[in-house]
Backbone bond lengths (Angstrom), bond angles and torsions (degrees), N, CA, C in turn:
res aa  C-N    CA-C-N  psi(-1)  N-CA   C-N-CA  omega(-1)  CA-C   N-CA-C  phi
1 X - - - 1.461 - - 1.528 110.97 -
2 X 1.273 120.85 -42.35 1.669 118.10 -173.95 1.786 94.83 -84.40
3 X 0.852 126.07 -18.05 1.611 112.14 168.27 1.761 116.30 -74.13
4 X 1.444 103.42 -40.11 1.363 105.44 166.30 1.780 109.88 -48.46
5 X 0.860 105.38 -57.27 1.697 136.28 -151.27 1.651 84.60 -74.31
6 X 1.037 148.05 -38.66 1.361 139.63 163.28 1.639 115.64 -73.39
7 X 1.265 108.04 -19.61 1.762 93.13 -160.11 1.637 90.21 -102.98
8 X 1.736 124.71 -7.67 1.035 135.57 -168.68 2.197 90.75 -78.83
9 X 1.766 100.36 -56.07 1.281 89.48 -179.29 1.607 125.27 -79.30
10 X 1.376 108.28 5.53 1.773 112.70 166.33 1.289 116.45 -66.25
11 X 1.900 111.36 -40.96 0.968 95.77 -166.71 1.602 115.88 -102.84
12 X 2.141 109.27 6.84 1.226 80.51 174.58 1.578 98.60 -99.52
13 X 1.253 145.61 35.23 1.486 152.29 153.77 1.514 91.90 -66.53
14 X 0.865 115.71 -93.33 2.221 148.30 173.29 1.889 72.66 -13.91
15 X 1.409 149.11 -75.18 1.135 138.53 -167.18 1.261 123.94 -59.43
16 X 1.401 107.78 -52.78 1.617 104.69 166.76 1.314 123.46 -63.00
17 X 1.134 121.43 -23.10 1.355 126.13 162.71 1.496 128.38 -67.15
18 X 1.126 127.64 -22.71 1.455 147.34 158.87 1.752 120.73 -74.70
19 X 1.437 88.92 -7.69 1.366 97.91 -174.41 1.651 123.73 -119.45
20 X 1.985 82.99 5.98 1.396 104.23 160.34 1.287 144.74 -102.39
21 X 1.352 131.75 122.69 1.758 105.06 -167.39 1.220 120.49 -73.34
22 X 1.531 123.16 -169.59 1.695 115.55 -161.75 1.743 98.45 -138.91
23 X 0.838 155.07 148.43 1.677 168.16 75.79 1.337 95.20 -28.54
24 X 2.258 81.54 102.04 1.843 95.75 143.97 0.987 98.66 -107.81
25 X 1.780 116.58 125.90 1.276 138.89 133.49 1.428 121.85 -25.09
26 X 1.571 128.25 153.96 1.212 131.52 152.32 1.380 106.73 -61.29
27 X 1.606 128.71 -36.45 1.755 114.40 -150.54 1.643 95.75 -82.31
28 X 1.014 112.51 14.39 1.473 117.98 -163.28 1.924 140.82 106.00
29 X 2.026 84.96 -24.51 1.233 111.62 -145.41 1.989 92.38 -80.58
30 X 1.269 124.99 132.93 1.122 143.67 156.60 1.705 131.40 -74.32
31 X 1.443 119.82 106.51 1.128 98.75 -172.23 1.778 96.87 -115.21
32 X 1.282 116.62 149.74 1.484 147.70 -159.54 1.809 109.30 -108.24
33 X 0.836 84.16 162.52 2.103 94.08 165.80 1.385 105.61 39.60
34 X 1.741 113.60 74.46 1.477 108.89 -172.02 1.092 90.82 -167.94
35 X 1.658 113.00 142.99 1.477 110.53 -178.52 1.776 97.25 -114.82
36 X 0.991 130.98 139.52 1.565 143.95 179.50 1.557 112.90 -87.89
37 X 1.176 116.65 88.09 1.286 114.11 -170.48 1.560 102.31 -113.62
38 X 1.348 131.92 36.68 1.380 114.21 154.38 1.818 94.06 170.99
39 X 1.217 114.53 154.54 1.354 120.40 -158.39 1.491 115.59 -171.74
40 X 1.195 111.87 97.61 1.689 123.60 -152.63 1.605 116.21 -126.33
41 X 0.987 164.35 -171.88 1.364 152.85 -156.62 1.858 124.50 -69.63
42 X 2.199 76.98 -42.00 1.528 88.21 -175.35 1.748 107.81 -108.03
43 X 1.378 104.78 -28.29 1.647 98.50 -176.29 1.438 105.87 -141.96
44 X 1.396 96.18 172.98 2.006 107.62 -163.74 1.788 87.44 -131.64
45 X 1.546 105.26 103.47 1.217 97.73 163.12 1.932 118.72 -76.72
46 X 1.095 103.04 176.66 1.514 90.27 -173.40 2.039 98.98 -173.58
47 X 1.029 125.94 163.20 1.593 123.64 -146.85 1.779 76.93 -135.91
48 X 1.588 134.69 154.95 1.177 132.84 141.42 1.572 121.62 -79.75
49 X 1.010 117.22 165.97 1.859 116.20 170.35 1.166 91.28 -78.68
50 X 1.198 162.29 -40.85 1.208 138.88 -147.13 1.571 117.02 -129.02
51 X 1.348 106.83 -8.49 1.344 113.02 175.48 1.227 97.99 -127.08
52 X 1.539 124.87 97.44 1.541 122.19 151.20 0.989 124.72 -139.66
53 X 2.075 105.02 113.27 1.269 109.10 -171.42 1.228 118.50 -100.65
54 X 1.201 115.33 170.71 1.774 137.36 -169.42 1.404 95.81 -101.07
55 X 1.758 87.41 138.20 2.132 89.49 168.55 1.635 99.85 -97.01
56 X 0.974 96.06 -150.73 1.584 121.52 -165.30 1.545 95.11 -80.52
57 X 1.630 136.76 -36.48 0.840 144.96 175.56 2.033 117.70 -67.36
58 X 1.535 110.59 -13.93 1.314 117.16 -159.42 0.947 122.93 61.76
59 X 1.606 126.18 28.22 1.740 126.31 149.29 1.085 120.72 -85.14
60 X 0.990 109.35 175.37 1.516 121.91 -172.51 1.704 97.84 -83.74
61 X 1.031 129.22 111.05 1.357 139.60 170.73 1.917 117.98 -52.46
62 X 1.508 120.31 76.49 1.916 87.85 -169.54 1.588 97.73 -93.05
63 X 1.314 100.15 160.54 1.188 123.07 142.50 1.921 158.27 -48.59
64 X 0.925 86.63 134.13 2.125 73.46 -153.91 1.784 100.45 -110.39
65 X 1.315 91.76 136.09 2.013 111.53 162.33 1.391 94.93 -126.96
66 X 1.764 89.14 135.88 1.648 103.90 157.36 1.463 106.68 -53.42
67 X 0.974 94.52 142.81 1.963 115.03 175.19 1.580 102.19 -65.91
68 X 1.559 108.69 -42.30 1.404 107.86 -170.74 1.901 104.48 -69.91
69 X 0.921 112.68 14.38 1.583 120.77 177.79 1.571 114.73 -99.59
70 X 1.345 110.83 -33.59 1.327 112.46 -173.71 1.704 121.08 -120.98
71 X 1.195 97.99 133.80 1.713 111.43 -159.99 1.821 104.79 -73.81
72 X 1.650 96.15 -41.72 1.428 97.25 -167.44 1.299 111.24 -163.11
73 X 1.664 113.19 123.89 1.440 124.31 178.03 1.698 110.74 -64.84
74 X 0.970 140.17 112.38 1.680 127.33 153.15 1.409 126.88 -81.25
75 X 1.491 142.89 103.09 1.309 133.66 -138.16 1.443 86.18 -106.89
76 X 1.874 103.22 164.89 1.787 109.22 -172.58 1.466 94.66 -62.94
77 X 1.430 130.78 -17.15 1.144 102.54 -152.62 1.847 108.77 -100.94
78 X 1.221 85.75 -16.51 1.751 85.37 158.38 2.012 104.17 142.37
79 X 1.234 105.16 -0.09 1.795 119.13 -143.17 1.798 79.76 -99.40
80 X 1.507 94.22 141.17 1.497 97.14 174.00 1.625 108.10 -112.62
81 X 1.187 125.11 159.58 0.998 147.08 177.85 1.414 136.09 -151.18
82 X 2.053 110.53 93.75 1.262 122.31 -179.36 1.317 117.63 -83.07
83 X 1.410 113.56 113.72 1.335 127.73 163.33 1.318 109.64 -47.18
84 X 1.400 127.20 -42.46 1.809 127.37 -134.64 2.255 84.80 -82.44
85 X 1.132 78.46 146.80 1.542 103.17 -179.62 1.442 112.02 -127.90
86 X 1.114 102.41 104.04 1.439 112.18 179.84 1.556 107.09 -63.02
87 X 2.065 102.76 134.90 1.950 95.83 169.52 1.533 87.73 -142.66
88 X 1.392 85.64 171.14 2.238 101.49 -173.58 1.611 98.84 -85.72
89 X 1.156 94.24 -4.77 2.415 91.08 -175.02 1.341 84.16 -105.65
90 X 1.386 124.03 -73.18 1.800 123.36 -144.42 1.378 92.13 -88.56
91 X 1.023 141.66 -83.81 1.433 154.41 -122.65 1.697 107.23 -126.67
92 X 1.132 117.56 80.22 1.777 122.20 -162.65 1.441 107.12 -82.13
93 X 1.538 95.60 -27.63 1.286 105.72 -158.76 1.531 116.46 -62.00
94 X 1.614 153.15 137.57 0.940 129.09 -177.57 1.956 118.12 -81.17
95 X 1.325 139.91 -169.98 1.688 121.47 -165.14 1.559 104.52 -82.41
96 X 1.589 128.83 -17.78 1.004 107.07 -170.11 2.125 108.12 -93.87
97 X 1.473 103.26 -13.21 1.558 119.38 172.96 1.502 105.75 -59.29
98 X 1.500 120.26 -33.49 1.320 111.60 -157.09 1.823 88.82 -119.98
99 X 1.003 108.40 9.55 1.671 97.75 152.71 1.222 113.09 -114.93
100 X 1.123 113.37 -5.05 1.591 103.40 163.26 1.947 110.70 -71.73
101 X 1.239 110.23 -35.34 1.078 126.29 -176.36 1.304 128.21 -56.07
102 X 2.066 99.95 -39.91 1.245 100.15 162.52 1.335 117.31 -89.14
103 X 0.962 128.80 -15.08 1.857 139.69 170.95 1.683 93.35 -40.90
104 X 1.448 104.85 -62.76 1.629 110.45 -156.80 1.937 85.99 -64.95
105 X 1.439 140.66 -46.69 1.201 126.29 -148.06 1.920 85.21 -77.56
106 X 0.903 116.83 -42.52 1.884 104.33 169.61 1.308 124.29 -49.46
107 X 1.411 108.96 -52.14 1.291 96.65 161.80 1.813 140.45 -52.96
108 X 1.617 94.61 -25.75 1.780 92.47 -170.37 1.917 87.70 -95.83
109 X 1.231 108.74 4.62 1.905 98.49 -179.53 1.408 88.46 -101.78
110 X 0.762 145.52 -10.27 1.394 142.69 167.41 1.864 117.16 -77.42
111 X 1.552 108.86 -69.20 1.512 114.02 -154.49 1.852 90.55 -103.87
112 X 1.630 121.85 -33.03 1.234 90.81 -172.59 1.782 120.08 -85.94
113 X 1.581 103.88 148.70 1.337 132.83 -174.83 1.528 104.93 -118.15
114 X 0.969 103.81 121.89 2.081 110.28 146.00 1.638 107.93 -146.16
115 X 1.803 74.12 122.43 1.601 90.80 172.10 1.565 119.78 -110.57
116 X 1.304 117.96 16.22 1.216 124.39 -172.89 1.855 102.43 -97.89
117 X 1.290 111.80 -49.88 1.642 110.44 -167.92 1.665 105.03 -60.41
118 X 1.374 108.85 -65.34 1.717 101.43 -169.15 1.412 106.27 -35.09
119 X 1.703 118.39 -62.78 1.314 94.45 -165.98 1.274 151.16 -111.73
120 X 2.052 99.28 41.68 1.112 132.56 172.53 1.916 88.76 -85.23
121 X 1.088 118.93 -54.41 1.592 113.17 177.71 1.457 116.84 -31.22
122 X 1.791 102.95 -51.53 1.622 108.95 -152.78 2.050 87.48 -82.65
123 X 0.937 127.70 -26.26 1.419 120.34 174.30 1.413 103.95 -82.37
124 X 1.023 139.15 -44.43 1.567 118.80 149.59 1.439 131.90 -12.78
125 X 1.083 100.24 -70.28 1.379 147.61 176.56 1.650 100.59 -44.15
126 X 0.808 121.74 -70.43 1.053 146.89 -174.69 1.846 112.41 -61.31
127 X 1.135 108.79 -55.32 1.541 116.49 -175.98 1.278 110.95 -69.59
128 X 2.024 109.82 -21.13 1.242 95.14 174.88 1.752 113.23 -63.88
129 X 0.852 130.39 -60.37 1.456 129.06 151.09 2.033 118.28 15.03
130 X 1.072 75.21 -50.51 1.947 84.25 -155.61 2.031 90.38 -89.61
131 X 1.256 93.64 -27.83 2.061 92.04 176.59 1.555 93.12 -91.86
132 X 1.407 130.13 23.20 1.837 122.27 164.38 1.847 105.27 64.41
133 X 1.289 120.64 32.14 1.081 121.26 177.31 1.550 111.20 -75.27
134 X 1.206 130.48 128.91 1.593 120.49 170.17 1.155 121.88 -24.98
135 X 0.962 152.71 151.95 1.593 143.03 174.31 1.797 90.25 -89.08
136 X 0.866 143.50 -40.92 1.621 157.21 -160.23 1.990 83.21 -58.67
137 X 1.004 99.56 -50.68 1.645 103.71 -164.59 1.634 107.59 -93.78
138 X 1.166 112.42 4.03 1.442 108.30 178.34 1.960 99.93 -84.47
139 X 1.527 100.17 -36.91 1.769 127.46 -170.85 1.884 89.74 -34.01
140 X 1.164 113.96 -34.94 1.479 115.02 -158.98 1.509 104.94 -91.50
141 X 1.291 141.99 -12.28 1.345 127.41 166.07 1.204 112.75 -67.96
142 X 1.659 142.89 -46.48 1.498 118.78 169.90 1.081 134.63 -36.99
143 X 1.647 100.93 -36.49 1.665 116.17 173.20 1.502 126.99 -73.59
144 X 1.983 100.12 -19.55 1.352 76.71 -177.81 1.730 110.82 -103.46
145 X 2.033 106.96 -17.41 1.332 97.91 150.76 1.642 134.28 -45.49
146 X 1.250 112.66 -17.97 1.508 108.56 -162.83 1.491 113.73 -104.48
147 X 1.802 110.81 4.03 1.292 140.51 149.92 1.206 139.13 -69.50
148 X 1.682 108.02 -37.05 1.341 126.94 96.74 1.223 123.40 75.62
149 X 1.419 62.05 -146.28 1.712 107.97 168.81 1.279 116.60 -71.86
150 X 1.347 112.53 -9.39 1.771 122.64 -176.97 1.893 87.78 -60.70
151 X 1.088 139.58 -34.79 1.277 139.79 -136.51 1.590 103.63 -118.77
152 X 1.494 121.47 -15.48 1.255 138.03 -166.31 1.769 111.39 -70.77
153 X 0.854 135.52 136.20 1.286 124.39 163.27 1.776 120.15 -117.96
154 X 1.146 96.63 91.98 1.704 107.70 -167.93 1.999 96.22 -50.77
155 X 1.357 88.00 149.00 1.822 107.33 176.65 1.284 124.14 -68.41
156 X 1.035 113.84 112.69 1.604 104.00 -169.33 1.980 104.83 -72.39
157 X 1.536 100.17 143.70 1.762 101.24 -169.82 1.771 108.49 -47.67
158 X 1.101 119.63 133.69 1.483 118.45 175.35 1.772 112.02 -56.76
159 X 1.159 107.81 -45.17 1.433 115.66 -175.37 1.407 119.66 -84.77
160 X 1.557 116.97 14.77 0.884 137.17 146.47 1.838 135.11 -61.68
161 X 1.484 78.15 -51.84 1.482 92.52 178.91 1.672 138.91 -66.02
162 X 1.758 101.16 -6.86 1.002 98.97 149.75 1.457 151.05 -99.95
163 X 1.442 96.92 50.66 1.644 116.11 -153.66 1.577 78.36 -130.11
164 X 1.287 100.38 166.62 1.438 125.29 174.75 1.267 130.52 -70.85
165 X 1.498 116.85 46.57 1.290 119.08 -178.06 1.360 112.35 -112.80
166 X 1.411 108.96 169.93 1.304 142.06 -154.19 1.906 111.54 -96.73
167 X 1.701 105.44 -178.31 1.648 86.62 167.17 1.062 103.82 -109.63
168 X 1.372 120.32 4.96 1.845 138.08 -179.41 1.848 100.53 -88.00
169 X 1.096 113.13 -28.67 1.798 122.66 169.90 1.203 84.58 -57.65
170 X 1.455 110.82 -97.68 1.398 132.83 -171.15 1.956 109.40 -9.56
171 X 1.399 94.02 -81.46 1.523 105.56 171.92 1.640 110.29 -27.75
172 X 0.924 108.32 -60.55 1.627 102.42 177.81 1.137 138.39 -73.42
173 X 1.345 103.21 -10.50 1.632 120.00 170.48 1.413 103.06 -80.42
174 X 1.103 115.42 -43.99 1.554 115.64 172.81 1.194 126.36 -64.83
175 X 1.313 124.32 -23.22 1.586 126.75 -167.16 1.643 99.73 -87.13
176 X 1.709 105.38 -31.62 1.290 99.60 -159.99 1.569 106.25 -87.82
177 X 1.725 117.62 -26.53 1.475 123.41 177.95 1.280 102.10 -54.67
178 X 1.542 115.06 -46.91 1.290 115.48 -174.38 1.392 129.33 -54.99
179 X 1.313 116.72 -44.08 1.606 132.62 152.57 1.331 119.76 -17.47
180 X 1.667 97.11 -77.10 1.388 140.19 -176.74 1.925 91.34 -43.83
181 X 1.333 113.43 -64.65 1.361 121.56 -171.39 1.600 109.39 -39.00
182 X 1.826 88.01 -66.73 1.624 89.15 174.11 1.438 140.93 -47.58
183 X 1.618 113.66 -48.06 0.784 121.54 173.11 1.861 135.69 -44.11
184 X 1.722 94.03 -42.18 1.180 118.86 165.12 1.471 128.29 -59.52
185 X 1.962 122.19 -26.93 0.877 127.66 -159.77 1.632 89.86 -104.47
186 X 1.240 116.32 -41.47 1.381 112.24 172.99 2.141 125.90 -64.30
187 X 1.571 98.78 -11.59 1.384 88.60 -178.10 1.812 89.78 -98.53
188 X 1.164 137.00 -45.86 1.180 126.65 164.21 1.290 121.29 -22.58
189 X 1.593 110.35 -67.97 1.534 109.80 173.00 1.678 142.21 -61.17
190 X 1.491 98.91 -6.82 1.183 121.18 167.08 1.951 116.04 -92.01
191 X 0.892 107.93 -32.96 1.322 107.59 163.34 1.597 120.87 -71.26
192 X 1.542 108.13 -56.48 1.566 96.48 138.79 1.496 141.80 -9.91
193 X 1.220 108.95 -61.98 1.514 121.83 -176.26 1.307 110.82 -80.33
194 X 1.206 118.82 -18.02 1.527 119.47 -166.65 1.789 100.38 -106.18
195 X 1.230 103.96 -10.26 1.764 109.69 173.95 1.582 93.13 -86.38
196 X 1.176 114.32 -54.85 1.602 124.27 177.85 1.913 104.70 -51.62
197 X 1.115 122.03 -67.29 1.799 106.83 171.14 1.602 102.60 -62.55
198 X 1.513 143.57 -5.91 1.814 100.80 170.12 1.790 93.79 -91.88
199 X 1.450 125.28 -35.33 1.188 91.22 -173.89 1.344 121.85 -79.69
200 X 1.218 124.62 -16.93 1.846 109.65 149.13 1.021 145.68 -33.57
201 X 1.765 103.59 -32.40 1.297 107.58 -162.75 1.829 98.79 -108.22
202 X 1.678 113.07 -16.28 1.372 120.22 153.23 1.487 113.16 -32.16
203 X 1.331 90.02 -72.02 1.592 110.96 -150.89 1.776 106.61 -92.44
């Protein structure tokens, strides 16, 4: 009975979930459990399943993304819908180049990891401290690692490459590791700095 009674509530989760639409992002990023109830030049309002609040009026309160954020609606009912608009100035790329593109930025928000840069930063970071460096002037190594990495071109996985990808995959796997990189090296180095102002202000 409790095996029934679990596989009964898997599958009505697995249902409500099918019965939700999806926002693909450009950065790769997918968002779930949301119903899309309006979608206009500049923004896509949209309600969550699980968070929907009421205003002062007793409506349902939704939520808004710039349109220019999202590549492609997926509706519960199965129907796709690409926002991306191909142009010869901004956007050259034609719709299936720049979904490959975001494919590859899902993929590197998904599988890529580096654990080596952040916390070579935050010991950086950190030692300036112990050589009597200002802490005021330490504030500037996240920034200037994360200048960086602006220039870095992370490796695309070897065992990747024998899969069916593109140089528009590729491209996006890279833009987004790279992000990912920065981002990481800059919150490291800020924690850094902020260990570096209490023991300054200790001692």
């Amino acid at each position: 009975m409790k095996y029934i009674s679990f596989f009964l509530t898997f599958f009505f989760l697995l249902l409500l979930h099918s019965q939700s639409d999806t926002l693909f992002l450009y950065n790769g990023k997918k968002m779930y459990d949301l119903q899309v109830i309006k979608v206009d030049s500049f923004q896509i309002e949209y309600l969550l399943d699980k968070q929907k609040k009421v205003n002062a009026q007793g409506r349902l309160k939704p939520k808004v993304i710039g349109r220019s954020n999202v590549f492609e609606i997926i509706y519960a009912d199965g129907k796709h819908e690409i926002l991306y608009i191909q142009d010869s100035i901004k956007n050259p790329e034609d719709t299936n180049q720049m979904k490959s593109y975001v494919n590859g930025s899902a993929f590197a928000r998904k599988y890529y990891h580096n654990y080596t840069v952040g916390p070579v930063v935050f010991l950086v970071t950190i030692a300036a401290y112990f050589l009597d460096i200002n802490p005021v002037y330490t504030l500037s190594i996240p920034g200037v690692v994360g200048l960086i990495l602006v220039y870095t071109v992370p490796t695309f996985p070897k065992k990747v490459l024998n899969q069916q990808v593109d140089e528009y995959f590729i491209l996006g796997y890279q833009d987004m590791a790279r992000n990912k990189l920065i981002k990481n090296a800059v919150a490291w180095g800020s924690s850094g700095f902020l260990l570096d102002l209490m023991l300054a202000i200790i001692h």
